[in-house]
Structure formats: structure tokens, C-alpha cells
C-alpha positions as CSV (number, residue, x, y, z in Angstrom):
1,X,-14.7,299.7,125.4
2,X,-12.4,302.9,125.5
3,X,-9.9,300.7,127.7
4,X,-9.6,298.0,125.0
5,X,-9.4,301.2,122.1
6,X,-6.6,302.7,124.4
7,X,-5.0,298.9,124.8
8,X,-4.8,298.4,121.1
9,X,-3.5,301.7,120.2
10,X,-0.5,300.8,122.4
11,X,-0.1,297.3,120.6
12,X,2.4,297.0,117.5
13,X,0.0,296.6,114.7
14,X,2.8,297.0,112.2
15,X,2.3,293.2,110.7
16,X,-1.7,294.1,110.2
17,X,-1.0,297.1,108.0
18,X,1.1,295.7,105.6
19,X,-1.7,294.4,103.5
20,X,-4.2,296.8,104.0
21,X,-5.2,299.3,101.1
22,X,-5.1,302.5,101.9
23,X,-5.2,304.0,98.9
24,X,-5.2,303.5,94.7
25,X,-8.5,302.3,92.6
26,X,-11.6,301.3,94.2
27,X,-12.9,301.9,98.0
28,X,-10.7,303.1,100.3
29,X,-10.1,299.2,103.0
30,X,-11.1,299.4,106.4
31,X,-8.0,300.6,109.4
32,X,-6.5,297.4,110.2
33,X,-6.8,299.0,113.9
34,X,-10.4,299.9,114.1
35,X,-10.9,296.0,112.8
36,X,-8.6,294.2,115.7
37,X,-10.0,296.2,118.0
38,X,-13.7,294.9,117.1
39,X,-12.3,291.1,117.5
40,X,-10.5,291.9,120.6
41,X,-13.5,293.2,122.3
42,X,-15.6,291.0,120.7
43,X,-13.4,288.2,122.0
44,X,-13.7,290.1,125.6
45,X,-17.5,289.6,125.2
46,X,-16.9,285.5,123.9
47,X,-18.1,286.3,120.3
48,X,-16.2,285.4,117.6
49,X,-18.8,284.8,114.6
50,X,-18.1,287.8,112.2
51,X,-21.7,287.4,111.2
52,X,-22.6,288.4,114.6
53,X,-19.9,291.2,115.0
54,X,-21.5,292.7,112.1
55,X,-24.6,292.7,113.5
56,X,-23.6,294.0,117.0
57,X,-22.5,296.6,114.9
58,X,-25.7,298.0,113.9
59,X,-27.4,297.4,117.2
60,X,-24.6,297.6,120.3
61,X,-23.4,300.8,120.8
62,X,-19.4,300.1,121.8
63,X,-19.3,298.6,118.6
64,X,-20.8,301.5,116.9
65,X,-18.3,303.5,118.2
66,X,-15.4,301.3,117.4
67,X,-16.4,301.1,114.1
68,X,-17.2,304.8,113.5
69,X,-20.7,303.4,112.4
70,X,-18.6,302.7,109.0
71,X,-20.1,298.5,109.4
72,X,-17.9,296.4,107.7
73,X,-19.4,293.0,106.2
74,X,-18.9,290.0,107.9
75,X,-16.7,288.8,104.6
76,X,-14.4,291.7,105.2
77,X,-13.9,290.7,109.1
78,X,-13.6,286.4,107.8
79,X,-11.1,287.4,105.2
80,X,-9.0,289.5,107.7
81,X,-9.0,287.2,110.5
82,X,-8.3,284.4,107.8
83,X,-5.0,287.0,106.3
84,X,-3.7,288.0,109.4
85,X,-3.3,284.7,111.5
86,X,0.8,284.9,111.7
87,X,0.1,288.3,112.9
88,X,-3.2,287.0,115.4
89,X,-0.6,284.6,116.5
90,X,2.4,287.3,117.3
91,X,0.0,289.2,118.9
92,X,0.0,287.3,122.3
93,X,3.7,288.3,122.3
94,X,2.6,292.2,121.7
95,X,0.2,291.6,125.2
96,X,3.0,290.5,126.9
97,X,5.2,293.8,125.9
98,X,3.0,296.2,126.8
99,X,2.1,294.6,130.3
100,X,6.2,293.9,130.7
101,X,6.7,298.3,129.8
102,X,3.4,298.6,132.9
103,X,6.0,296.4,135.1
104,X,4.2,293.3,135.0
105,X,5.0,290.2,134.0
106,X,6.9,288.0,136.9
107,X,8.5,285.1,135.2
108,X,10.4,283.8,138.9
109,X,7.4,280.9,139.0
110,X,5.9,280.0,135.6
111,X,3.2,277.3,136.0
112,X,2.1,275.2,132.6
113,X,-0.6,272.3,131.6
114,X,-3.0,271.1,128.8
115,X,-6.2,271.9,127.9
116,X,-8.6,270.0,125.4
117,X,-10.7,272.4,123.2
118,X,-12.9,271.0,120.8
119,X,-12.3,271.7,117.1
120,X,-15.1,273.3,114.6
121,X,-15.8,269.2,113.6
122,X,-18.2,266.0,114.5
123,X,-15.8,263.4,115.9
124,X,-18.6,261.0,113.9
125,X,-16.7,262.3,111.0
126,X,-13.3,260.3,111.5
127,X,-13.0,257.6,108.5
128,X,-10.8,255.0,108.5
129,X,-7.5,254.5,106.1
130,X,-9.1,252.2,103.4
131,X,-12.5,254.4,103.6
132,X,-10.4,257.6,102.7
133,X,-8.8,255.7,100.3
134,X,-11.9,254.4,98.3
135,X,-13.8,257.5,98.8
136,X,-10.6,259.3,96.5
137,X,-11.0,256.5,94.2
138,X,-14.3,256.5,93.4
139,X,-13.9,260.9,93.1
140,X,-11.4,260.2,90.6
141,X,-13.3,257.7,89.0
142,X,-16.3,260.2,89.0
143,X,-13.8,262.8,87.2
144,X,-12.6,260.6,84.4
145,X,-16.0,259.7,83.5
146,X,-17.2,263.3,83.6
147,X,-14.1,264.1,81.3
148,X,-15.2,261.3,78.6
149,X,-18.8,262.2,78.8
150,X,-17.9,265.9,78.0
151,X,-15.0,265.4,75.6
152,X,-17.7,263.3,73.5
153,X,-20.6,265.8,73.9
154,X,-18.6,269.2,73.4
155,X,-15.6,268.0,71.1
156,X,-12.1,268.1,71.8
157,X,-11.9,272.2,71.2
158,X,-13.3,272.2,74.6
159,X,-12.1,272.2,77.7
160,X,-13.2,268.8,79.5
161,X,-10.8,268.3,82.2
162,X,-12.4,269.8,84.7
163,X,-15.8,268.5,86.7
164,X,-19.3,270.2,86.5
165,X,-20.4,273.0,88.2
166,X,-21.4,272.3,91.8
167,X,-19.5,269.2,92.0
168,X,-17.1,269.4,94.1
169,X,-18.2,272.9,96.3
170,X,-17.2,271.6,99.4
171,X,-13.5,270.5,98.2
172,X,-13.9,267.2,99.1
173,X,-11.1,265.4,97.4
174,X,-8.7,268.2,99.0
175,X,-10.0,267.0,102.1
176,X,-10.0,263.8,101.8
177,X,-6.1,264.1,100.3
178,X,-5.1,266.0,103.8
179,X,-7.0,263.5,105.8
180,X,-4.9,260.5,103.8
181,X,-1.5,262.5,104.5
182,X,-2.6,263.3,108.4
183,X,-2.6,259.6,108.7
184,X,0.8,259.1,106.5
185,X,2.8,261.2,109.4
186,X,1.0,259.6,111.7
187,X,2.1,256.2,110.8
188,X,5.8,257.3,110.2
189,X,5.7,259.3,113.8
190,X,4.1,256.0,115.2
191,X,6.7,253.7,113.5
192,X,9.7,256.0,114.8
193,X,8.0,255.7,118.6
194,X,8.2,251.6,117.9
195,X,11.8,251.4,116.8
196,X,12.6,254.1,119.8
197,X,10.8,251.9,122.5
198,X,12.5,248.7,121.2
199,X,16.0,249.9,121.0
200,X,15.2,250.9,125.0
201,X,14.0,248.0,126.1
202,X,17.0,246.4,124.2
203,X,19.3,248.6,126.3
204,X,17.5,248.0,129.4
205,X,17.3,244.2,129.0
206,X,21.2,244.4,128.0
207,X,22.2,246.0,130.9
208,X,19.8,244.0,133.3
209,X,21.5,240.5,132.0
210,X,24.8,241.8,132.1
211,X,24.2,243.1,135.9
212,X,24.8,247.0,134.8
213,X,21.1,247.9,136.7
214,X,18.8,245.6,138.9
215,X,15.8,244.2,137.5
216,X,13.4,246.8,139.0
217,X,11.1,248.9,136.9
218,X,11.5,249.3,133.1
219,X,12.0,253.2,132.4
220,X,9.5,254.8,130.9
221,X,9.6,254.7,126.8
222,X,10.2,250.8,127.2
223,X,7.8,248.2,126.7
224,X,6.6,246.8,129.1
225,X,5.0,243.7,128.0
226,X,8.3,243.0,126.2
227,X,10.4,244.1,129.1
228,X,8.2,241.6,131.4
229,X,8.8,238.9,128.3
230,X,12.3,238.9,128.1
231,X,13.1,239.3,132.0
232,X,10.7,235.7,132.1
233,X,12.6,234.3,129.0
234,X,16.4,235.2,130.8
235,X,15.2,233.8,134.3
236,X,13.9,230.7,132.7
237,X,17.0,230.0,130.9
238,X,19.2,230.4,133.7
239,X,16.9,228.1,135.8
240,X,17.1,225.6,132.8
241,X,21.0,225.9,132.8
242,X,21.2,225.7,136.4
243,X,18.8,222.3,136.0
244,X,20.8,220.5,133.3
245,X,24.2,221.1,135.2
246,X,22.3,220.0,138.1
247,X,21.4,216.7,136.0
248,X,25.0,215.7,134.7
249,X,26.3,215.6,137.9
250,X,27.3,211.3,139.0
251,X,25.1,211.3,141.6
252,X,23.1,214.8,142.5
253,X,22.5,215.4,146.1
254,X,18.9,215.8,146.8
255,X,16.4,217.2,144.2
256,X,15.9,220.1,142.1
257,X,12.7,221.8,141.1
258,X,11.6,221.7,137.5
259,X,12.8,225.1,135.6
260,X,9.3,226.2,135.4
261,X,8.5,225.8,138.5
262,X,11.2,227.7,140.2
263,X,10.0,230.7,141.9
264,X,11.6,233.3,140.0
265,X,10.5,232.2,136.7
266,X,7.1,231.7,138.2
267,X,7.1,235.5,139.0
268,X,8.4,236.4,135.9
269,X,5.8,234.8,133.7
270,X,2.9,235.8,136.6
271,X,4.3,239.8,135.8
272,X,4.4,239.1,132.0
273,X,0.6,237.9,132.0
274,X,0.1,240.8,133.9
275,X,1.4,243.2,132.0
276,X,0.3,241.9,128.5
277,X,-3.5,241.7,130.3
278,X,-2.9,245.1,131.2
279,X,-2.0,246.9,127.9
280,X,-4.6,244.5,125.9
281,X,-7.2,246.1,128.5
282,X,-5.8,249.8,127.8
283,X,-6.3,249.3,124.0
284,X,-9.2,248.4,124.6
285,X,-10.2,251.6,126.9
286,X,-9.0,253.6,123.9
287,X,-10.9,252.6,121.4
288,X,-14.1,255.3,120.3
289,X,-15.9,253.9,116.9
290,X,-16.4,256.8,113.9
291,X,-20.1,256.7,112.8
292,X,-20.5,254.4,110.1
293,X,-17.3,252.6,110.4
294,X,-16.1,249.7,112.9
295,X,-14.8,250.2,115.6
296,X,-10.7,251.3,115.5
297,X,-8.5,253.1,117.7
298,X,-7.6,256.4,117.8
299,X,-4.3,255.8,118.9
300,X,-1.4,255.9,116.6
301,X,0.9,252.9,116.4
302,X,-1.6,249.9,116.8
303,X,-1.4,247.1,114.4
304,X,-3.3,247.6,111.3
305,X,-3.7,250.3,109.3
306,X,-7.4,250.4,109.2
307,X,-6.8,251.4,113.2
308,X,-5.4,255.0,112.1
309,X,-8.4,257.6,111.3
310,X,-8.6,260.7,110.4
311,X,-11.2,264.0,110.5
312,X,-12.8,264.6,107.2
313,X,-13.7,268.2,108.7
314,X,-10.9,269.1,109.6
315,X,-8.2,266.6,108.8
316,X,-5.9,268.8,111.7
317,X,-7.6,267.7,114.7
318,X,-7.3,264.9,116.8
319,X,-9.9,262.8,118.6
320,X,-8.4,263.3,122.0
321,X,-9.9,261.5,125.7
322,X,-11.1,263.6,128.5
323,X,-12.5,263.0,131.9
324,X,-15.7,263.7,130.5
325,X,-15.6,261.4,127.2
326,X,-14.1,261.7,123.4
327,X,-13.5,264.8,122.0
328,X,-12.2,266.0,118.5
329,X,-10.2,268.7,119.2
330,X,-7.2,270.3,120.1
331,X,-4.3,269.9,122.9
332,X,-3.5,273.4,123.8
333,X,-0.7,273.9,125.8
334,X,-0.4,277.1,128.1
335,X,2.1,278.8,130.3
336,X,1.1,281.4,133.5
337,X,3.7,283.8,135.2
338,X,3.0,284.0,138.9
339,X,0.8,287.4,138.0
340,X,-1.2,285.6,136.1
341,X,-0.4,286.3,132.2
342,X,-0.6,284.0,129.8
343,X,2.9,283.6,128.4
344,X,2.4,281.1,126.2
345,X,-0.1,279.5,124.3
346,X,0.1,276.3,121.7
347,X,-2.1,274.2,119.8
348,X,-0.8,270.8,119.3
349,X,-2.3,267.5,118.0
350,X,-0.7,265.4,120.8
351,X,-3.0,263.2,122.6
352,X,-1.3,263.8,125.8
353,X,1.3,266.3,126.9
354,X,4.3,264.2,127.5
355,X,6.5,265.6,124.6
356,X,5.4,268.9,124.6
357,X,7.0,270.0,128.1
358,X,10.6,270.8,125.8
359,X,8.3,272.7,123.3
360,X,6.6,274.7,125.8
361,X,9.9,275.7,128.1
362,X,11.8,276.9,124.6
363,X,8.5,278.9,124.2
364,X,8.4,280.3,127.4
365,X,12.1,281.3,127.5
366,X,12.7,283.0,123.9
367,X,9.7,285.2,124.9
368,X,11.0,286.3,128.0
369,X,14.3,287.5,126.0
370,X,12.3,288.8,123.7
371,X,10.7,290.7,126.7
372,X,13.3,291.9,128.1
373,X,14.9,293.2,124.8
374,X,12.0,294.9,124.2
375,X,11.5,296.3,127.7
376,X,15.0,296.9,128.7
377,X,14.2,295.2,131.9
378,X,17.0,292.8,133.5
379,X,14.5,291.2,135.5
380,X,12.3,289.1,133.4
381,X,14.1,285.9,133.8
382,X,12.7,282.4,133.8
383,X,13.2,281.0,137.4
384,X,11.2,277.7,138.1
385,X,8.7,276.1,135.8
386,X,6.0,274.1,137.4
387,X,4.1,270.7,136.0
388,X,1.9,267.9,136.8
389,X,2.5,264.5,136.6
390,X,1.8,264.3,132.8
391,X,5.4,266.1,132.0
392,X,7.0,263.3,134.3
393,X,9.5,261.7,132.0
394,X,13.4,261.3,132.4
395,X,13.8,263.6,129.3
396,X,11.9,266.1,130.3
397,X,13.5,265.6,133.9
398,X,16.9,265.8,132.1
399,X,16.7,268.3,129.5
400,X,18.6,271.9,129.7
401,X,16.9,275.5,130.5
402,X,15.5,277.0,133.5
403,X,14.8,274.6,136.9
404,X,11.7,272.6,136.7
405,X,9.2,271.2,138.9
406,X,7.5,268.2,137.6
407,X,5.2,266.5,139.4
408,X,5.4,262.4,139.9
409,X,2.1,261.8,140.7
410,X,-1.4,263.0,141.8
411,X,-1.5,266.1,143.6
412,X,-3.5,264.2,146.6
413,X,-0.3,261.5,146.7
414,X,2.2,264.2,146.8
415,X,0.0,266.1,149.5
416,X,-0.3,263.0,151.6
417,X,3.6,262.0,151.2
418,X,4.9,265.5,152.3
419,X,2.9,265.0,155.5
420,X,3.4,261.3,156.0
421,X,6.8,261.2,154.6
422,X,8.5,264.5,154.7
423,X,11.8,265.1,153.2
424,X,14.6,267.7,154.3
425,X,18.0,268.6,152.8
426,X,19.4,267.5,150.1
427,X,19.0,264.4,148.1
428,X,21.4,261.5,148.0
429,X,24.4,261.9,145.2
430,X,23.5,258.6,143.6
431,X,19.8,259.2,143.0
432,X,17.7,259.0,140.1
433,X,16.3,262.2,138.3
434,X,13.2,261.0,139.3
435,X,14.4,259.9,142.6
436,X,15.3,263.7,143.0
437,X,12.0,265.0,142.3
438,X,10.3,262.7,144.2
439,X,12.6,264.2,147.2
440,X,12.5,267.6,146.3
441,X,8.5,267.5,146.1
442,X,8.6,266.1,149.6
443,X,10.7,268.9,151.0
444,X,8.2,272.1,152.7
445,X,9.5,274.4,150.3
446,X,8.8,271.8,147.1
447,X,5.8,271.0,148.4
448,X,4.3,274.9,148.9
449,X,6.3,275.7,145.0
450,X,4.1,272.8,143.4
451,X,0.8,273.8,145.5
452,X,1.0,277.6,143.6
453,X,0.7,275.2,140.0
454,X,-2.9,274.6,140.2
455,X,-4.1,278.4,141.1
456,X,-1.3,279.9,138.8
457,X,-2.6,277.9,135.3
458,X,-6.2,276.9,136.2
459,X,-7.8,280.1,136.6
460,X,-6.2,281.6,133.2
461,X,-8.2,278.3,131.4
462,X,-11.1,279.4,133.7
463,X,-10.8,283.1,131.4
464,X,-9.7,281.7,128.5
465,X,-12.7,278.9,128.0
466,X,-15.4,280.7,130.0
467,X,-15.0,284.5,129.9
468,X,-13.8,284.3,126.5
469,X,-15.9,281.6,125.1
470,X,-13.4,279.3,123.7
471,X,-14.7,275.9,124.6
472,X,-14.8,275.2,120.6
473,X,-12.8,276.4,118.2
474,X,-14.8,278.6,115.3
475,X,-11.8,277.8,112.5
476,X,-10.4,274.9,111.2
477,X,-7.1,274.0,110.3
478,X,-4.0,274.0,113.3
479,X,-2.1,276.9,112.2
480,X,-6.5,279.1,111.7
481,X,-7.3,277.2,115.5
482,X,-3.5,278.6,116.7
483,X,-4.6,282.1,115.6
484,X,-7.8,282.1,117.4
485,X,-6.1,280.3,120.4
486,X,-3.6,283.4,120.8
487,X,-5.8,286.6,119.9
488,X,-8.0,284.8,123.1
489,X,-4.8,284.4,125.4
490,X,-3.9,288.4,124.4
491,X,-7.1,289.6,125.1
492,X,-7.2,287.8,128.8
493,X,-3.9,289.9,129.4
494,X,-5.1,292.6,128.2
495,X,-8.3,292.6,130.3
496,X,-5.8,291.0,133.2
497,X,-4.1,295.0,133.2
498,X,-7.5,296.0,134.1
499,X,-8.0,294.1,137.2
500,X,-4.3,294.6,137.8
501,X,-5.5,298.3,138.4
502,X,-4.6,300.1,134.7
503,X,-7.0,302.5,134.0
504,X,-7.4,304.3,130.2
505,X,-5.6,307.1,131.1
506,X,-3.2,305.5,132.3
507,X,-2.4,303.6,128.5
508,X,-2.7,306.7,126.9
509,X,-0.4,308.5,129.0
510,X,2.3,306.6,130.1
């Protein structure tokens, strides 16, 4: 308790004072310090109802003492969680600062992932498009025919425009309104993905007829199916060429197969059936009903519109797959310095984490300069960050910043090719990005870099989720869940400076 007091004193709490009253008519508000430091070690203990930090603050006597047995209401702690989540959020940045002045913070190995939390909402409360659609209908329909009713029972020198007391508590049709735009951008982000992954498979099939690149694998943002297609469609129409030139020959030595049954364009079509068979059986592996509703898939960008849902609880979230099943939730996306501090921490609604390596790097690199301008330190300099195989993309291969590490496959395949297969040296001139990493992770010193990713970014999750209690979100709402998300990371650095060896003389004194 007096560690966390001295933790927070050091903290820059300038952004939580700038609303607080401290003075004029009426009661006297509450120190915007002696409140954070109740949620921060409330959060150390993995409570986070204010209904229950108000009571701990009767009954538990580190709160009592925080508090200075003053109790504020649980509406009072709500209200300035809910005012201060741009400061909440800022204040895993302030974590970072004071550990950087202690001389922590190693940023020479920075190892991120994904997490899925679960959001504060039933995923048997995703609707469909038309469902939201009629359920605003018929609440406007309810409105105009409380208006008539009361414009002919009060008279037109009242106010009728508004519905009944207790009609609407919940704020339904704003909810329902959210959910309806949620899917909106959803379909516009979905229908930018389609044009994107046809203009590439375009390009690739382009340069495949016109002998620019062999007709290996597509790269990844193409279609496959239609990559498969057309590769069967150009082999077939060369073997039909080659057929009717064979035919209009005077007399044609021997005999020619049949264009469809030339081997080629037997492959081609066999690879094409495969391929559509394969993504029809994904689709299908995707798909999670809503209670109440047929069954339709989560996944933006499948045909139909009735296939795009959204959370009537909490219209942010996303039903997102796990190992262990559907979740509605949230993809958080962490970042862990080679100490172990969390350097940064994002809550995104992507339902994998493919686009959110770029996002995470120009994350983890604007707060180390903000670290070291704060700090003074010339050391605190993003060396090499360190993925798994769900970063792998020739974008995020490609992209500028700090070197990277990105894993091509399971850590078990990469474990087994560095013994089986074992690179040295550099990698040929003419190889792929890919084809790079894929040497460099067979290389010893590749190999024992991508074996510290697991250690360096799982046990932070292991804090964050089990010591800290945030397996489910208690907010709603991306930008309330981000806030809740951060004050959690802060507090495991904070607690991290304990283990690290900090004592509360130590804060108060250095």
C-alpha cells in the first residue's frame, strides 16, 4: 500500500487535476491523487467495481488509509474513471517514465502479440443488418405514435415530441444507431479489402502470363480461389491454341491430347477445386449464430449483408475466435521490453493481428522518444522487435522502423528447421523478404532472438489477465475498454519496480 501511495506521488497527475474542484460553492471534490491511487491498488488486487472499492473502503484497512477514511461513493469513483479515460490511457506512458528515471526500461529486444479479452457484453446479443434495421423502425414508429397520441390528449401548447417517461431508459435507439454505423465501416473497410485483393491478384496473374514471376504461390492479400481460376483458365487456353494449330496442320504427325486433358490444365483445375473447397470450408468454420437470429458470419466481407452483425451491448466489440471458442471482445495488442515492462498496450477490433504490427511498431517507437526526452537517456532505443507468425505479411516484412523479427510459422516448425535445417551467413541477394526471414530464423542467433518472444510477452499477459483480473472488460465502449486496458498495463509496471528490487524509500527519495 505505501509503495503504490509513494509510486503515484512520483506519477505526473497533471491531466487528472484539471477538472477537479478544489474550491468555490458546494463541497470541497475529492484529491484527484488519493482517487487514482484507490483504482491503482485496487487494480493490483484485480477489483475494478467502484461499488466494491467503496465498500473495501469501510472494511479494508489499506483503503482506509488511502482514503483518509473520507469514503467517496461509488458514483464519484464511475464518474472519474468515466472523465479521466484520455488521462487513464496516458498514464501507461507515465509508468514507463518513472521506471526509465529508476534505469529500467531495455528497449534492445521488444517482443509483441495479441490477446483476446472479453468485452462487458453476451455475444447472444449480436443482431443482424435487417434486424437492427427493423428494430429502429419500429422505435420510430413507437415515437410518432406516442407524439399523435399526446399532441391530441394535451393540445398543441404542449410539448409532444418527446416519448414517455421510462421509455427509452436504456437508450436503445442510440444503440441500435451505433450498432447500424459499426456495420456501415465495416462494409466500406470490407469492400476496400475486395478491390485491394483483386487489383493483386490482377497484378500477379499479369505478371505470371507475361513471364515477369513463375507460377508458384499467390502472395498473400491475393485470392486464392481466383488466383487458382485464372492460372486454370490461361493454361487451358494455351493448350486449346496449341490444339487448334495442331489441327490445321495438312497432315499432323501423330496425335494430340484433348485441351482438357493435358496435364497442366488437369492440375490447374484439380488446385482450383481445391482451393475453392478450401475457403467454402473456412467460411464455414467461421460462422457462430447470434441467439435468435440465423446463422451468419462474423466475418466482414462475405456476400450478403444480412452476414455482417453487430453487438447491441456494446456496438464496439467484436465477436472474435479463440482456441477455446467465440468470444465478444476485444484484440488487445501489447508490447514487452526485454525487462519486462509493458510498453505498449492497444485495444483494437481486428479479428486477427495482421494489420496491427505497423500500428504497434509506430507505438512502441514514439514512446521510447518520448522516454528518452523525458529521461535524458541516449540509450532507450528500439533495437529488434519480435513476432509470431500472425505479423507474417510482406508489408509488415517491408515496412520502415526498427529491425524485426517475424515469425513464418509455428514455433515447433521453426524449432525443428533450425536443427534439421540450419542456416549460416548471409542470405542470397535475390531472395524474397520472406525468403530472408525464413533464413535469418534458421540461423543460431535468429533462432535463440525469436525463442526470448514467448517468455518476454507471455508472462506480462499472465499479470495483466490473472494478477490483475482483466479477463473481461468492466466498461464498454473502445476508447472506456482502452482506458481500463492501460491503467491495468501501468499498474503491472509499477508493481514490476517492486520485484525489480524498488523499495518506498527508495521512490520517495531518489
Amino acid at each position: 500500500m505505501w509503495f503504490v501511495i509513494a509510486a503515484v506521488a512520483r506519477l505526473d497527475t497533471t491531466a487528472f487535476h484539471r477538472r477537479a474542484k478544489r474550491g468555490g460553492v458546494g463541497r470541497r471534490g475529492y484529491d484527484p491523487d488519493m482517487l487514482l491511487t484507490l483504482f491503482v491498488y485496487a487494480m493490483a488486487h484485480g477489483e475494478s467495481s467502484s461499488r466494491q472499492i467503496e465498500r473495501l473502503c469501510h472494511t479494508d484497512v489499506a483503503f482506509r488509509i488511502i482514503c483518509a477514511q473520507d469514503v467517496p461513493d461509488h458514483t464519484v469513483l464511475a464518474r472519474f474513471r468515466q472523465h479521466h479515460e484520455a488521462a487513464l490511457t496516458d498514464l501507461l506512458t507515465e509508468s514507463l517514465v518513472l521506471a526509465a528515471q529508476l534505469g529500467m526500461v531495455s528497449l534492445g529486444v521488444v517482443a509483441f502479440d495479441g490477446t483476446k479479452i472479453a468485452a462487458n457484453a453476451s455475444k447472444d446479443t449480436n443482431r443482424s443488418e435487417d434486424y437492427l434495421r427493423t428494430q429502429a423502425e419500429q422505435f420510430l414508429a413507437t415515437v410518432a405514435e406516442t407524439d399523435t397520441a399526446e399532441d391530441a390528449r394535451f393540445g398543441a401548447d404542449r410539448r409532444g415530441d418527446e416519448p414517455p417517461p421510462g421509455m427509452d431508459r436504456t437508450h436503445r435507439d442510440q444503440r441500435i444507431s451505433q450498432a447500424l454505423e459499426q456495420i456501415q465501416a465495416r462494409r466500406e473497410k470490407a469492400e476496400r479489402a475486395a478491390a485491394e485483393q483483386a487489383e493483386t491478384t490482377r497484378a500477379y496473374d499479369q505478371a505470371v502470363a507475361d513471364g515477369a514471376t513463375r507460377a508458384g504461390a499467390p502472395p498473400k492479400g491475393a485470392d486464392r480461389v481466383a488466383v487458382a481460376r485464372a492460372r486454370w483458365e490461361r493454361l487451358q487456353a494455351e493448350a486449346q491454341a496449341r490444339y487448334a494449330e495442331f489441327l490445321a496442320r495438312p497432315r499432323p504427325p501423330g496425335r494430340m491430347v484433348a485441351p482438357d486433358e493435358h496435364h497442366k490444365v488437369r492440375a490447374a483445375r484439380a488446385a482450383y477445386e481445391a482451393a475453392r473447397a478450401h475457403t467454402e470450408r473456412t467460411a464455414a468454420g467461421q460462422t457462430a449464430p447470434a441467439a435468435g437470429q440465423p446463422a451468419a458470419s462474423a466475418v466482414p466481407g462475405q456476400a450478403g449483408k444480412d452476414r455482417l452483425t453487430a453487438n447491441l451491448t456494446d456496438p464496439d466489440s467484436r465477436l472474435l475466435k479463440t482456441r477455446n471458442g467465440w468470444v465478444q471482445g476485444y484484440n488487445c495488442q501489447t508490447a514487452a521490453s526485454t525487462d519486462e515492462f509493458l510498453i505498449s498496450a492497444r485495444a483494437t477490433q481486428d479479428a486477427n493481428d495482421l494489420e496491427q504490427f505497423i500500428p504497434t511498431k509506430d507505438d512502441v517507437t514514439a514512446t521510447a522518444a518520448h522516454l528518452a526526452e523525458r529521461t535524458g537517456r541516449t540509450d532507450l532505443t528500439v533495437g529488434t522487435m519480435v513476432g509470431d507468425a500472425g505479423y507474417d505479411s510482406d508489408t509488415n516484412l517491408t515496412t520502415d522502423g526498427p529491425d524485426r523479427l517475424i515469425a513464418d510459422a509455428k514455433r515447433h516448425v521453426i524449432d525443428r528447421r533450425a536443427v534439421t535445417d540450419p542456416a549460416t551467413g548471409d542470405p542470397p541477394d535475390n531472395a524474397t523478404p520472406r525468403e530472408k526471414m525464413n533464413h535469418r530464423l534458421r540461423t543460431p542467433d535468429g533462432h535463440a532472438l525469436y525463442k526470448q518472444r514467448a517468455p518476454m510477452i507471455e508472462t506480462p499477459y499472465a499479470w495483466v489477465k490473472d494478477r490483475r483480473g482483466l479477463r473481461r472488460f468492466a466498461r464498454r465502449g473502445l476508447a472506456a475498454v482502452q482506458a481500463e486496458l492501460s491503467l491495468a498495463a501501468a499498474v503491472t509496471n509499477l508493481l514490476k519496480l517492486r520485484t525489480k528490487g524498488i523499495t518506498t524509500t527508495r521512490l520517495r527519495t531518489t
